[in-house]
C-alpha positions as CSV (number, residue, x, y, z in Angstrom):
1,X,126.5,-26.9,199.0
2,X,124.7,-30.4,198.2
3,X,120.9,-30.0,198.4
4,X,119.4,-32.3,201.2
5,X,116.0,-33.9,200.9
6,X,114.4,-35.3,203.8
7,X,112.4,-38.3,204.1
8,X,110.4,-38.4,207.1
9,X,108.9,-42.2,207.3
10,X,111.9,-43.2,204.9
11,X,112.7,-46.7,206.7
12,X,109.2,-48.0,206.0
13,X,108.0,-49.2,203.0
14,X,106.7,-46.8,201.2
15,X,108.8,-44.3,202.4
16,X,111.7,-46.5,201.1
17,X,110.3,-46.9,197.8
18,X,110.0,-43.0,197.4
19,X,114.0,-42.7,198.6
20,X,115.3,-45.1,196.1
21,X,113.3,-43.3,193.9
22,X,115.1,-40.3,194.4
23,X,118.8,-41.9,194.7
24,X,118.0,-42.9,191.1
25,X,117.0,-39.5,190.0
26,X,118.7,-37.0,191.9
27,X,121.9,-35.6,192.6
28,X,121.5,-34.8,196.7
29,X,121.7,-35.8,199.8
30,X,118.7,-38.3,200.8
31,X,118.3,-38.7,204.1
32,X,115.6,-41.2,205.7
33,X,114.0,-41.3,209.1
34,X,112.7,-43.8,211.4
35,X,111.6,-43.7,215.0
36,X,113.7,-46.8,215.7
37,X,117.2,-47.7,214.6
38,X,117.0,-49.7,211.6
39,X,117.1,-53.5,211.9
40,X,118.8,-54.2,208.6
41,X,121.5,-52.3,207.0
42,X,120.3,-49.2,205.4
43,X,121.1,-48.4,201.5
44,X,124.3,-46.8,201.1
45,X,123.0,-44.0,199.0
46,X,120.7,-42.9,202.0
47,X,122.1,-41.4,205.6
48,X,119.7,-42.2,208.4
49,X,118.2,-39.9,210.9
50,X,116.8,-41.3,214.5
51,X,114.0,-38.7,214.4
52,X,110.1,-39.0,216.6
53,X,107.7,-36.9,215.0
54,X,106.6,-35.8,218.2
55,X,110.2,-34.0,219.3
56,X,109.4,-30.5,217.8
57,X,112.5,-29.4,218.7
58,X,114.4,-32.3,216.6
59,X,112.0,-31.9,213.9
60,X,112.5,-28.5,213.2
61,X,116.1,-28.6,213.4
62,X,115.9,-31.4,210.7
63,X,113.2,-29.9,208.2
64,X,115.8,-26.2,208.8
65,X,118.6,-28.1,207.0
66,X,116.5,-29.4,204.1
67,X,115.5,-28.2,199.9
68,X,112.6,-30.1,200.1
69,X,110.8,-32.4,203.0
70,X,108.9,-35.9,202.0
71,X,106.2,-36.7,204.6
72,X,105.9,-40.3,204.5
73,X,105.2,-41.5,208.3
74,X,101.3,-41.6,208.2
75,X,99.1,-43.1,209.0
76,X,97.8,-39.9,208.1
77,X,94.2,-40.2,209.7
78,X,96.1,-39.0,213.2
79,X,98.3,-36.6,211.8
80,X,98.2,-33.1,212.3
81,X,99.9,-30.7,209.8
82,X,102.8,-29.8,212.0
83,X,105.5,-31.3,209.6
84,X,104.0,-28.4,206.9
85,X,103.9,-25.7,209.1
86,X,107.4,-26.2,210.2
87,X,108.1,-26.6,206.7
88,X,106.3,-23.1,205.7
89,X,108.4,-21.6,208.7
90,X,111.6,-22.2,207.1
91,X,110.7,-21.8,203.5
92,X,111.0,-25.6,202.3
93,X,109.3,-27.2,199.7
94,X,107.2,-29.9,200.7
95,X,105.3,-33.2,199.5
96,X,103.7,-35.6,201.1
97,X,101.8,-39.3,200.8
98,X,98.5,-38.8,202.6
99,X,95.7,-40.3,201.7
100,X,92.9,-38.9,203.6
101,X,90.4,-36.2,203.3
102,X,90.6,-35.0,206.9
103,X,94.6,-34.2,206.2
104,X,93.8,-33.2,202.9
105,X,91.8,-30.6,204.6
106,X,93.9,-29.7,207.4
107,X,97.0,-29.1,205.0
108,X,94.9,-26.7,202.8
109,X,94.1,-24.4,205.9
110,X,98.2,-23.3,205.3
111,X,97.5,-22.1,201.9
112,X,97.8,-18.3,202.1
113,X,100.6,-18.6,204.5
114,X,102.4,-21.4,202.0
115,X,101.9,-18.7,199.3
116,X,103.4,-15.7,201.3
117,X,106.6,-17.6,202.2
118,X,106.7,-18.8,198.9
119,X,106.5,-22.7,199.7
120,X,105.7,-25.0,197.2
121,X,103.3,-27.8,199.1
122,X,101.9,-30.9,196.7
123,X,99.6,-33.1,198.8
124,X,98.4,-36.6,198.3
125,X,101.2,-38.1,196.2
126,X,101.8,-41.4,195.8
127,X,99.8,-43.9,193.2
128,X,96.5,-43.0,194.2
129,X,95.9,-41.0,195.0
130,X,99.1,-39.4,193.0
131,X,99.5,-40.9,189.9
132,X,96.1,-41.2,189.4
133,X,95.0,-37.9,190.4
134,X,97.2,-36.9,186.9
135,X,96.1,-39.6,184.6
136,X,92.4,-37.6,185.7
137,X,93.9,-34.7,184.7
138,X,95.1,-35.5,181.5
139,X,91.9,-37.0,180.9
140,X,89.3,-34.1,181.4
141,X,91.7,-31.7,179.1
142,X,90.8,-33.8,176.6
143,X,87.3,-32.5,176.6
144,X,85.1,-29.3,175.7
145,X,83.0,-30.0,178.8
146,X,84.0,-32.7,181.4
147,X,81.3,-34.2,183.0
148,X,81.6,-37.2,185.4
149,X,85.4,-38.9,186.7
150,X,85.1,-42.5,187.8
151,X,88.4,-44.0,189.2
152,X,89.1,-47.1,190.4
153,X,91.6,-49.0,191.6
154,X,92.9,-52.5,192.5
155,X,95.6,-54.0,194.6
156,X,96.9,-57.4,194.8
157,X,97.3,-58.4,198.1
158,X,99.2,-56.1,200.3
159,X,100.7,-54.2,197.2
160,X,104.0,-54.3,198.4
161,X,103.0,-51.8,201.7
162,X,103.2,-52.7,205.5
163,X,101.3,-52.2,208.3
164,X,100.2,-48.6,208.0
165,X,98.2,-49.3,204.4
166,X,96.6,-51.9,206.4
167,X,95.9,-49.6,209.1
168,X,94.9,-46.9,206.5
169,X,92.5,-49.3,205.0
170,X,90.5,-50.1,208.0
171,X,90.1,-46.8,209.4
172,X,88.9,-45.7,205.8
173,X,85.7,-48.3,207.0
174,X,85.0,-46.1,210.4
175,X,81.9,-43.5,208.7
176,X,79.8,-43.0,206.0
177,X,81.5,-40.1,203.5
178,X,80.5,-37.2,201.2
179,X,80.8,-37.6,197.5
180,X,79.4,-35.0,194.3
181,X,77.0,-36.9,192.5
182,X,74.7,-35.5,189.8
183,X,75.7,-31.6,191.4
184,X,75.1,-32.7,195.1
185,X,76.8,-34.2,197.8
186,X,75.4,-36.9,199.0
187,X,76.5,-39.7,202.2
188,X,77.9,-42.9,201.1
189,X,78.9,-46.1,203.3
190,X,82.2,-47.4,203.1
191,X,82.6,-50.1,201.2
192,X,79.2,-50.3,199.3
193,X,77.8,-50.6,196.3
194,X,80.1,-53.1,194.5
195,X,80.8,-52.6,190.7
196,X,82.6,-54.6,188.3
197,X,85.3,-52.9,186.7
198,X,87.4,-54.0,183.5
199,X,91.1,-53.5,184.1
200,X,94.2,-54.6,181.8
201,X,95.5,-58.0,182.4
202,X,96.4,-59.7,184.7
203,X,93.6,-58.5,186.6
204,X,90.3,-58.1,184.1
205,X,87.1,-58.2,185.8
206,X,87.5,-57.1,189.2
207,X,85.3,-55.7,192.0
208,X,85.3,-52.5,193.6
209,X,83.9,-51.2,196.0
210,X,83.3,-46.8,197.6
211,X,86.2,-45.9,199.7
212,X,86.8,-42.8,201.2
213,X,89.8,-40.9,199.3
214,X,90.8,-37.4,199.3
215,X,90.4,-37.3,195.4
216,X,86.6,-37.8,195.9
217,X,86.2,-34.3,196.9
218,X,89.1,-32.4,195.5
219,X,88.6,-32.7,192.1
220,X,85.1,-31.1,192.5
221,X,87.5,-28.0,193.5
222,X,89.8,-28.9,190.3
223,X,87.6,-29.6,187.3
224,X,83.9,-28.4,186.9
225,X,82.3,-32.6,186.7
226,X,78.8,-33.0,187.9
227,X,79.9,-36.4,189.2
228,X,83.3,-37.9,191.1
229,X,83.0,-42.1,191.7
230,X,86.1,-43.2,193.5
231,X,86.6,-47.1,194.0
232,X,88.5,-49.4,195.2
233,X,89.1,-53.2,195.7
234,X,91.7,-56.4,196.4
235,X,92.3,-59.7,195.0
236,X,92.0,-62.4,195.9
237,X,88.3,-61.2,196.0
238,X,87.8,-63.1,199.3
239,X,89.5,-59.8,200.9
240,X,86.8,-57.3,199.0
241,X,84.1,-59.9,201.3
242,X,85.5,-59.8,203.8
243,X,86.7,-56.0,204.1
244,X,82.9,-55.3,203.3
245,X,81.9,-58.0,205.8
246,X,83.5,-55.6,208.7
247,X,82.1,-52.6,207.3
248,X,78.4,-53.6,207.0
249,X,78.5,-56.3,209.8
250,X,80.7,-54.8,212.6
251,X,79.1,-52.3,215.3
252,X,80.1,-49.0,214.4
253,X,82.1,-49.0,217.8
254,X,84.3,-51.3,217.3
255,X,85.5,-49.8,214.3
256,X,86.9,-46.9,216.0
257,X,88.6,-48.6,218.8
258,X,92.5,-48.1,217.9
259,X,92.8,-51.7,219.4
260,X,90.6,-53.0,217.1
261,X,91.9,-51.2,214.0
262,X,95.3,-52.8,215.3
263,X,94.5,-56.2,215.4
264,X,92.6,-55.9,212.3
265,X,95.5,-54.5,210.4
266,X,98.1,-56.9,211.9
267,X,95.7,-60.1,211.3
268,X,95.8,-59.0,207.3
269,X,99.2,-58.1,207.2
270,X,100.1,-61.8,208.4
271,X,97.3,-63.0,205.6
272,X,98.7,-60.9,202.8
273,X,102.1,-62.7,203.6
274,X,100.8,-65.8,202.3
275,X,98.5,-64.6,199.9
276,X,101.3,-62.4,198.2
277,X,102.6,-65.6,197.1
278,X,100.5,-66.1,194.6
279,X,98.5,-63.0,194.1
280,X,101.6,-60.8,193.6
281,X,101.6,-57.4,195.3
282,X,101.0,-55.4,191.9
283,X,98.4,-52.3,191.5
284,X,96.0,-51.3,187.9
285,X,94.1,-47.9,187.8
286,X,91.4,-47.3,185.5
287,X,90.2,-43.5,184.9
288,X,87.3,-43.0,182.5
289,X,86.2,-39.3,182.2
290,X,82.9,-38.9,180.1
291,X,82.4,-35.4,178.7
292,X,81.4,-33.3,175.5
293,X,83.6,-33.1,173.0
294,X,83.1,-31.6,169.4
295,X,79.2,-31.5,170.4
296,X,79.6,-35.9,171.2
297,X,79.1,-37.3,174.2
298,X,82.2,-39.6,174.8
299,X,84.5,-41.6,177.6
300,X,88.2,-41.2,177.2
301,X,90.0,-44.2,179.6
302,X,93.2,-44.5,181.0
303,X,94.5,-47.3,182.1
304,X,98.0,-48.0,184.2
305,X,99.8,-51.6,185.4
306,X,102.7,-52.2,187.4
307,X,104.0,-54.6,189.2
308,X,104.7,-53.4,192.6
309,X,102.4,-51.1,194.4
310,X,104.6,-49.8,196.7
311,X,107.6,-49.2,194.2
312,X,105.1,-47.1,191.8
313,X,104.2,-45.1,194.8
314,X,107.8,-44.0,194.8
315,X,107.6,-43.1,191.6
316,X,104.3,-40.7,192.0
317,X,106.2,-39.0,194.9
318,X,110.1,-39.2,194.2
319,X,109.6,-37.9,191.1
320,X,107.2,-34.6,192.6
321,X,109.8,-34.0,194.9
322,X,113.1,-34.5,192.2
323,X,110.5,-32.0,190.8
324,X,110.8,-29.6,193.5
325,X,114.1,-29.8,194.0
326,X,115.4,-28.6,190.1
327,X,112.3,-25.8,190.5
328,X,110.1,-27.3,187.9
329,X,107.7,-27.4,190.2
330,X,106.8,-23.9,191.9
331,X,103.9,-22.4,192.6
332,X,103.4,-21.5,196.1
333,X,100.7,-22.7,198.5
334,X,99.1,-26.3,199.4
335,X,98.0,-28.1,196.7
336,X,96.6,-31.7,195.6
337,X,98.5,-33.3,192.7
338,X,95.8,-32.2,189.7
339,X,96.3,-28.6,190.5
340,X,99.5,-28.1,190.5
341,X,101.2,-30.5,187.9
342,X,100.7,-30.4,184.4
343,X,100.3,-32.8,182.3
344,X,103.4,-32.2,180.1
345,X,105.2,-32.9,183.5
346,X,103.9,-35.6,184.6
347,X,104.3,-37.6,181.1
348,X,108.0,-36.9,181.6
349,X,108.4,-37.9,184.9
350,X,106.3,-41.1,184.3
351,X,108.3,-42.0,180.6
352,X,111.7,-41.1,182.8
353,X,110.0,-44.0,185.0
354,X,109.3,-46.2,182.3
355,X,105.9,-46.6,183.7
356,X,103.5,-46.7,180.7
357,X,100.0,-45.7,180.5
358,X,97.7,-46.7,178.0
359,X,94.6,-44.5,176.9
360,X,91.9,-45.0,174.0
361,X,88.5,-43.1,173.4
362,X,84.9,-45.2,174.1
């Protein structure tokens, strides 16, 4: 029988960019969902399913028939982990794209009962967090004793996404967060504290800003750091301004009206547009962990470029899941990206890409 891998969220863009992932990689049966029938032809290496999240009785009859379920219909702020407990029910392996810590923490309540049936659950795919959840990974084995992770990352533009990035992003800005600083977890505003951050051309010196990502607390679980920065920011820089404009300016309660997050997410969709243009729609990731090594003190950085946000997304996921699929990838229960690949995988799946990261020691 030819495997089946479903693709929940697979007509938007993300989603997409995970499915032709896969159709370049794997030898099964990709089928994509949407909640509306598609407006423009759909790729003719995908079937598509008319499937609403919220029809349990469709969604379990569609997750029953799969090897392995992609959850890309977020945003993921609102969802609950349904989609992974159906999954768990009928023993399929399962990755998803979500990008938030409230998820995050809702999918890791099904770990003993992912372990028991023997599911194989990799959360927070994607490009970051994803990718650069690993290039973290790779980075702290290089050292006796790890000690602090800063990552940061920048997008042009919309980076390729559609409305529910934008959406994403704003609701990021609603409350102040917990991150591990100096062996303590301390509250942070959205959006604060902007640094200047060196990344490879074409973006150099760029700002960036605290945003809430999943990363910020999981790798205190994964690698024994004092201290986790995670940052983010956009060019044109006029969007970091006025992103932290709404953040610091805005009353609180306006921020988590859905109407609100809406128009806010529709009124920079239709700016990107434009902007895109000229800024491109590319992404650049910078990873330095500092640590002891050979009784130094010493910053080992990683740096990755590409092109097309949304297309290198696909790669951080489609390849997890072709992953899943050939049974590289087992070990049962819900995990974040850094705990459960290794690093010899993830080079392979990233050189099979042709996506390049470049390191060197500071």
């Amino acid at each position: 029988m030819t495997d089946r891998i479903l693709v929940l969220g697979g007509m938007g863009r993300i989603g997409s960019s995970v499915a032709q992932d896969l159709a370049n990689h794997v030898d099964a049966e990709i089928v994509v969902t949407g909640r509306q029938l598609p407006r423009h032809e759909v790729d003719s290496r995908f079937s598509f399913l008319l499937l609403n999240l919220a029809d349990l009785e469709a969604l379990d009859k569609a997750i029953s028939e799969a090897n392995v379920v992609v959850h890309c219909a977020g945003p993921f702020h609102y969802r609950d982990a349904r989609v992974l407990k159906t999954c768990i029910e009928h023993r399929v392996n399962y990755v998803d794209v979500s990008d938030h810590r409230s998820f995050t923490q809702k999918a890791i309540a099904f770990q003993e009962p992912a372990k028991r049936a023997g599911v194989t659950a990799v959360i927070n795919s994607g490009i970051f967090p994803g990718i650069s959840n690993s290039m973290v990974r790779q980075g702290v084995e290089q050292f006796d004793v790890p000690e602090k992770i800063h990552l940061s990352y920048v997008v042009s533009g919309s980076g390729g996404a559609g409305l529910t990035v934008m959406r994403t992003t704003f609701l990021g800005l609603q409350q102040p967060f917990k991150v591990w600083i100096d062996g303590e977890w301390q509250k942070i505003n959205p959006y604060s504290d902007r640094e200047i951050v060196q990344f490879p051309p074409p973006y150099g010196k760029t700002g960036v800003y605290w945003f809430d990502m999943p990363e910020a607390f999981t790798f205190v679980d994964s690698f024994p750091v004092k201290t986790v920065i995670t940052k983010f920011g956009s060019v044109p820089d006029f969007y970091n301004l006025l992103t932290a404009f709404v953040a610091h300016r805005w009353p609180e309660s306006w921020l988590k009206n859905p109407g609100v997050i809406e128009f806010l997410a529709n009124v920079s969709y239709k700016m990107t547009n434009v902007s895109d243009r000229f800024s491109g729609i590319g992404v650049a990731i910078r990873s330095v962990v500092t640590g002891q090594k050979d009784g130094k003190t010493l910053d080992y950085c990683s740096t990755l470029v590409h092109e097309n946000t949304a297309i290198a997304a696909g790669y951080g996921t489609g390849s997890i899941a072709q992953q899943l699929l050939s049974g590289e990838l087992k070990k049962p229960g819900v995990w974040p990206v850094e705990q459960v690949l290794t690093t010899e995988l993830f080079e392979q799946a990233m050189q099979s890409r042709n996506l390049k990261i470049e390191q060197e020691w500071g």
